[in-house]
DOSE-313735 format. One record per residue (C-alpha): residue number from 1; x, y, z. Coordinates in Angstrom, 1 decimal. Each point is the difference from the previous one (the first is absolute). Example, Ala and Ser with C-alpha at 12.3 -4.5 7.8 and 13.67 -1.06 7.14 Angstrom:
<1,<12.3,-4.5,7.8>>
<2,<1.4,3.4,-0.7>>
# end
This chain:
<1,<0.0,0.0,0.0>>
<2,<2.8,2.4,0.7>>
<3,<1.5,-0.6,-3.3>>
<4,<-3.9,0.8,-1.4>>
<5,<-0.2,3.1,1.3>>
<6,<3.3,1.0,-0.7>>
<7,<-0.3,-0.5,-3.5>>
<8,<-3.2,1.9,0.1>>
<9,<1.3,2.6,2.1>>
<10,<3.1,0.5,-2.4>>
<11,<-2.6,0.0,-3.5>>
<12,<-2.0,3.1,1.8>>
<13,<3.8,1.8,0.3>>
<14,<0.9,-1.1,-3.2>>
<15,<-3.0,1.9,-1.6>>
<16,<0.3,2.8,1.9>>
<17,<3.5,0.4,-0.9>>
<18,<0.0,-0.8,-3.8>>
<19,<-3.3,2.8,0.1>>
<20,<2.1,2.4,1.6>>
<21,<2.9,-0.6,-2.1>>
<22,<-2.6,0.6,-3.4>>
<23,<-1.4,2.8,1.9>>
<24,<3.7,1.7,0.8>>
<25,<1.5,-0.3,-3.7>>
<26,<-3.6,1.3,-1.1>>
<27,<1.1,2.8,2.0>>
<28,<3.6,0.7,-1.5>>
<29,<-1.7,-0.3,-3.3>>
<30,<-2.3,2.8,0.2>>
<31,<3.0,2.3,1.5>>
<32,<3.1,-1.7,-2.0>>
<33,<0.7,0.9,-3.6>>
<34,<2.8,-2.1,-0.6>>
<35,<0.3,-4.4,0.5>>
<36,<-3.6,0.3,-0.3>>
<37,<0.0,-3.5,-2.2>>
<38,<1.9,-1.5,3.1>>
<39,<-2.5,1.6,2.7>>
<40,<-3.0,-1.5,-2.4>>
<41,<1.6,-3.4,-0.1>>
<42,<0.4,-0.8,3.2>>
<43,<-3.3,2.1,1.1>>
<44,<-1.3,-3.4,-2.5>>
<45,<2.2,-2.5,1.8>>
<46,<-1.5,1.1,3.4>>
<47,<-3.6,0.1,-1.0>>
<48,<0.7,-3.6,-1.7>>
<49,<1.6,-1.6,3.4>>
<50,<-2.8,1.6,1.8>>
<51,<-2.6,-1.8,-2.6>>
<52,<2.0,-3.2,0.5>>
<53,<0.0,0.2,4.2>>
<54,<-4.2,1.0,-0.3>>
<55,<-0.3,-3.1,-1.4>>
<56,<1.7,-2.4,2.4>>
<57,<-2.2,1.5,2.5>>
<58,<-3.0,-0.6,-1.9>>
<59,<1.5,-3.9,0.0>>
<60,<0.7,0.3,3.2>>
<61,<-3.4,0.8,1.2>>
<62,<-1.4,-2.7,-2.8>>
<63,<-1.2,-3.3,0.8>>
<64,<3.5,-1.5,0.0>>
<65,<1.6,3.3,1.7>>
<66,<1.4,-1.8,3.0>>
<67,<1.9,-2.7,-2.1>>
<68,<1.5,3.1,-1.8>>
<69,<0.9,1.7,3.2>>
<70,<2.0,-2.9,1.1>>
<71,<2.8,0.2,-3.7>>
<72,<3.3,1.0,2.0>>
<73,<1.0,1.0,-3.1>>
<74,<-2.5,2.5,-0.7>>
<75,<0.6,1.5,3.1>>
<76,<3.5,0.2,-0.2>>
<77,<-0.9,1.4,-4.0>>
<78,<-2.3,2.6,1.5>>
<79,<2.6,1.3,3.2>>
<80,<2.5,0.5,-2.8>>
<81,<-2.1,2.5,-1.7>>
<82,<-0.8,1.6,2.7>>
<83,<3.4,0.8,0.5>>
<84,<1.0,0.6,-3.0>>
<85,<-3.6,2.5,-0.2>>
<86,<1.3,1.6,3.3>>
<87,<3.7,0.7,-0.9>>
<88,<-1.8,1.7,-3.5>>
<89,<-2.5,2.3,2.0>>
<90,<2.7,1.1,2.5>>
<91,<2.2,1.4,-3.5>>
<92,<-3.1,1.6,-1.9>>
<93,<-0.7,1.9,3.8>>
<94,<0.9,3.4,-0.7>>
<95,<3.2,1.0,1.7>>
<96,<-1.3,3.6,0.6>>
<97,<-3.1,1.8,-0.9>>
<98,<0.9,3.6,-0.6>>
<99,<-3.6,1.8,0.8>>
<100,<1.7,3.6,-1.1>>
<101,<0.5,-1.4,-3.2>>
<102,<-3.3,-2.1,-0.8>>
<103,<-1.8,3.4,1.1>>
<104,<1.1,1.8,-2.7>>
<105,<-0.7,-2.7,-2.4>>
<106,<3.7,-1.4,-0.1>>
<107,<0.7,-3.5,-0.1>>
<108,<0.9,-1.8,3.2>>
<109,<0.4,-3.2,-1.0>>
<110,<2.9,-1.9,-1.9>>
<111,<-0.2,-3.7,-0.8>>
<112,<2.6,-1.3,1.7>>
<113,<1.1,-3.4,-2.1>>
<114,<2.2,-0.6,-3.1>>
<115,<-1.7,-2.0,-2.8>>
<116,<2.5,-2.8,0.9>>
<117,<-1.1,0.2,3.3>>
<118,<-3.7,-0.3,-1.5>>
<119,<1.2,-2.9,-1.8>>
<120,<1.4,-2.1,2.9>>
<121,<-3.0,0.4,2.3>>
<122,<-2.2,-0.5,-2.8>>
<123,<1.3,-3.1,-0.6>>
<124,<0.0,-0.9,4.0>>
<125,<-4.1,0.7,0.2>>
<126,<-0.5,-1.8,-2.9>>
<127,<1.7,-3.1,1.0>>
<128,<-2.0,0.5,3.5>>
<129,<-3.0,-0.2,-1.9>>
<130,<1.1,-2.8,-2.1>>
<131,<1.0,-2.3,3.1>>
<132,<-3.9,1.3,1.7>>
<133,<-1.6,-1.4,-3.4>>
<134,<2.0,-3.0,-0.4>>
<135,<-0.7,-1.2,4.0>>
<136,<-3.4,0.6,-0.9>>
<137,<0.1,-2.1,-3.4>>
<138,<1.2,-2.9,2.0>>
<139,<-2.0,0.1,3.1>>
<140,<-3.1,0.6,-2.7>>
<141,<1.2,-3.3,-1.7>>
<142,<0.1,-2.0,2.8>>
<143,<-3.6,1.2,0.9>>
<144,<-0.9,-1.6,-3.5>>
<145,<1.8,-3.0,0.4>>
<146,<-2.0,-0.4,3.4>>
<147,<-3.0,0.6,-1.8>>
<148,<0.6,-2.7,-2.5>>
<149,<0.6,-2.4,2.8>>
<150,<-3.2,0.2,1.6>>
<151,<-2.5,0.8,-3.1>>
<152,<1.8,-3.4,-1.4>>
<153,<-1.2,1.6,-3.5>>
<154,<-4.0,-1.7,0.5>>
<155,<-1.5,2.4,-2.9>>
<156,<1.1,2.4,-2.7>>
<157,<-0.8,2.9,1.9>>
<158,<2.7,-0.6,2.7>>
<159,<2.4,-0.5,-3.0>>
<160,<-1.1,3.8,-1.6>>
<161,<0.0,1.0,3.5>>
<162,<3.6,-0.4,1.1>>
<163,<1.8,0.1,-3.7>>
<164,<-1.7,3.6,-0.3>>
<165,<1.7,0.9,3.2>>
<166,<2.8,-1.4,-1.2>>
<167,<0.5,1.6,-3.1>>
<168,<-0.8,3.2,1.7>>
<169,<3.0,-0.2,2.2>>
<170,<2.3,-1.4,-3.3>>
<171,<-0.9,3.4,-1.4>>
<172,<0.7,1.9,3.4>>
<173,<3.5,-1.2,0.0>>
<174,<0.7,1.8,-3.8>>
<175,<1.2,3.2,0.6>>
<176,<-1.4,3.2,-1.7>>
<177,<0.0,3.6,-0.5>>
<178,<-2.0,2.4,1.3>>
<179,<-2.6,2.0,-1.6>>
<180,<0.7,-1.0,-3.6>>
<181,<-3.5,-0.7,-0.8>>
<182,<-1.7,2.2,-2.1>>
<183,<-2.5,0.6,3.2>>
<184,<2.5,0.2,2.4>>
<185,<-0.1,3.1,2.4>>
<186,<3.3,1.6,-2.3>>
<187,<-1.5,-0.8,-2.9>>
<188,<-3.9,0.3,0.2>>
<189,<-0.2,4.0,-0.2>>
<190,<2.4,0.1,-3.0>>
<191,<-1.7,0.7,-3.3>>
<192,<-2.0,-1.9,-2.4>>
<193,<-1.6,0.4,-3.4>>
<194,<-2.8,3.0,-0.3>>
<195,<-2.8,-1.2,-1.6>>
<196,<0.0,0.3,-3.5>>
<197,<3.6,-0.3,-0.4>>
<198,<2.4,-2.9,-1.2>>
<199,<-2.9,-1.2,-1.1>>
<200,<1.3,-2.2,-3.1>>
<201,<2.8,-1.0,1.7>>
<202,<-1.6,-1.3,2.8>>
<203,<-2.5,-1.7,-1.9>>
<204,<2.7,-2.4,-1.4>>
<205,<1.5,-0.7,3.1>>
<206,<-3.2,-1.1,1.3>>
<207,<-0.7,-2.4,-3.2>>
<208,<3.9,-1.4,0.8>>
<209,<-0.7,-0.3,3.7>>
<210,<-3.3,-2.1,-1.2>>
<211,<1.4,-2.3,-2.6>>
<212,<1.3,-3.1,1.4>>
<213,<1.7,-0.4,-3.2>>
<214,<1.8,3.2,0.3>>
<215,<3.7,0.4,0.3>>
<216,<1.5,-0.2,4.0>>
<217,<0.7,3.4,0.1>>
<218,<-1.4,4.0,-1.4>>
<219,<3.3,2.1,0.5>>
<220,<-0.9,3.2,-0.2>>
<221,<3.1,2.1,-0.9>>
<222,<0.2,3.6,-0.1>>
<223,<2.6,3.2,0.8>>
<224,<0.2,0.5,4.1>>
<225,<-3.3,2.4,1.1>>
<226,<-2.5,-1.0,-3.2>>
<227,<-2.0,-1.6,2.3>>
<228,<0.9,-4.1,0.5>>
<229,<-0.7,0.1,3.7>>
<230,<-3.5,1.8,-0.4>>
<231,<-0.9,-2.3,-2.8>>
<232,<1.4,-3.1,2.1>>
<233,<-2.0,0.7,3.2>>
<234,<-3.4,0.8,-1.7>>
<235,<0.6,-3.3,-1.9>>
<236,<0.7,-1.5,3.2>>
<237,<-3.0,1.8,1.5>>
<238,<-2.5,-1.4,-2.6>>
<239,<1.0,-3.1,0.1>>
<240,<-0.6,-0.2,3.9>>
<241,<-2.5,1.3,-0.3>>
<242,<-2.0,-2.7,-2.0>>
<243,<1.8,-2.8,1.9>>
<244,<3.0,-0.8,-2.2>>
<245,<3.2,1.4,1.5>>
<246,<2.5,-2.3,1.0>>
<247,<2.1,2.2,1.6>>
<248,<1.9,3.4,-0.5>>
<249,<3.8,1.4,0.5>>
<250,<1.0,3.4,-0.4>>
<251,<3.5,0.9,-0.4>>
<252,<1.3,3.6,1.8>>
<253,<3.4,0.9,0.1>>
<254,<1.8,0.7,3.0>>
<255,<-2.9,-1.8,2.3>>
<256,<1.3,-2.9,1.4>>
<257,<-0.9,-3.4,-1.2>>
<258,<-1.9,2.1,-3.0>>
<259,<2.7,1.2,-1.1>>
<260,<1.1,-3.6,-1.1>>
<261,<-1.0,-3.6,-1.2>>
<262,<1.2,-1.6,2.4>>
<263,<-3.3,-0.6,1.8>>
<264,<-2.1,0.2,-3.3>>
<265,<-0.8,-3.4,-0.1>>
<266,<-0.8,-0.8,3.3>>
<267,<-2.2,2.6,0.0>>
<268,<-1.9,-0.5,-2.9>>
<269,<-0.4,-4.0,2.0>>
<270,<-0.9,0.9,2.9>>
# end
C-alpha cells in the first residue's frame, strides 16, 4: 500500500510540475524575442509528459489501477521525471524580477538556456516519458495475458475483446508527432480553400482520391507560397469530412518532429 500511494502521490507532482514547466516557458515566450523555437519546444515536451502522467492516473484509478500501482519500475520511471521536472523548473525561475523595468514596459525576463542545453534535457524528459509508457505497455500486456487465462477464449467476442485492446496498445508503443494532423490544434486555424476557388483542381483530386484504380499518389507540385498547404488541408478536410481520411501529416520547418520524416510513418500508423 505504501508503494500505492507513493506512486500516486508522485503522478499528482509529476503533473503539477510538467503544468508549471508548460506554464513557465509560455511565459518567456510572450516576453522573449529570441530561442523562441527552443521555448516552444519544450513548452510541447512539457505539455506532452503532462498528457502521458494524466493518463497513468486515469489507469491507476481504473479497474486494474492497483495492479498498476504496484510496477517498481514505473515508480522508479515516474521519481525520475520528477527530478529531472524539478531541476528544469528551478533553471526557468527567474533569477531576478526587475519591477522598475517591467513598469515602464521593459523586458524583465531573459531565457536563461542554450539550445544545446534545450537539446540535452529535451532528450532526458523524453526518455522519462518513454520509460513511463513502456512500464505501462508491459504491465498492460500482462493484464491481457491474465485476461486470456481466465476467459479461456469460450466465444468470438472474448477473442474481439482482448485483440482490440491489444492492437490498441501495439499502436500506443509507435511513436508520433504532435499536431501534424490537418485538425490538429497548430494546424486547424490555418487556411483553407474559399469557396468558389481551386475549383477544377480540386475536382480532380477528389475523382483520384475516389478511384481505386488510380495511381498511389497526386503530387501536387508547385513554387514555395502558391498555395500546396491550403490545397492539401481542405483536401484533407473534405475527405474527413465524408468519412474517408486515413490519416494526415503536415510538414513545418523548424518545429520539432515536423520538421522531419523521421516520425512520418509512424504517424500516419498510428
Amino acid at each position: 500500500m505504501a508503494e500505492a500511494f507513493g506512486l500516486a502521490a508522485s503522478v499528482i507532482t509529476v503533473i503539477d510540475l510538467s503544468a508549471k514547466v508548460a506554464s513557465q516557458c509560455s511565459e518567456y515566450y510572450t516576453n522573449v524575442k529570441n530561442a523562441r523555437e527552443d521555448i516552444e519546444r519544450l513548452r510541447r515536451e512539457a505539455q506532452g509528459l503532462k498528457a502521458t502522467l494524466e493518463r497513468v492516473q486515469s489507469l491507476c484509478d481504473g479497474p486494474n489501477g492497483m495492479q498498476l500501482q504496484e510496477s517498481q519500475r514505473l515508480l522508479e520511471g515516474v521519481k525520475d521525471c520528477k527530478k529531472q521536472l524539478a531541476q528544469l523548473e528551478t533553471k526557468l525561475e527567474p533569477r531576478t524580477r526587475n519591477k522598475w523595468m517591467s513598469r515602464y514596459g521593459m523586458r524583465a525576463l531573459r531565457w536563461p538556456l542554450k539550445s544545446k542545453e534545450v537539446d540535452g534535457i529535451m532528450k532526458k524528459l523524453a526518455d522519462c516519458k518513454g520509460n513511463i509508457s513502456f512500464s505501462l505497455q508491459v504491465n498492460q500486456e500482462y493484464v491481457i495475458l491474465f485476461i486470456f487465462h481466465i476467459a479461456e477464449l469460450d466465444n468470438v467476442a472474448n477473442r474481439v475483446q482482448i485483440l482490440t485492446i491489444h492492437h490498441k496498445i501495439v499502436l500506443d508503443r509507435l511513436q508520433s508527432a504532435d499536431n501534424a494532423a490537418f485538425d490538429s490544434h497548430d494546424e486547424e486555424h490555418n487556411a483553407r480553400c474559399y469557396q468558389g476557388t481551386r475549383v477544377e483542381l480540386l475536382r480532380q483530386i477528389d475523382i483520384w482520391a475516389s478511384d481505386r484504380g488510380s495511381e498511389c499518389i497526386f503530387w501536387l507540385n508547385g513554387m514555395a507560397g502558391t498555395g500546396k498547404s491550403t490545397i492539401s488541408r481542405t483536401v484533407a478536410q473534405n475527405l474527413a469530412d465524408v468519412g474517408d481520411l486515413g490519416a494526415s501529416f503536415f510538414f513545418k520547418r523548424g518545429e520539432g518532429d515536423r520538421g522531419h520524416a523521421g516520425l512520418f510513418i509512424s504517424t500516419i500508423a498510428t
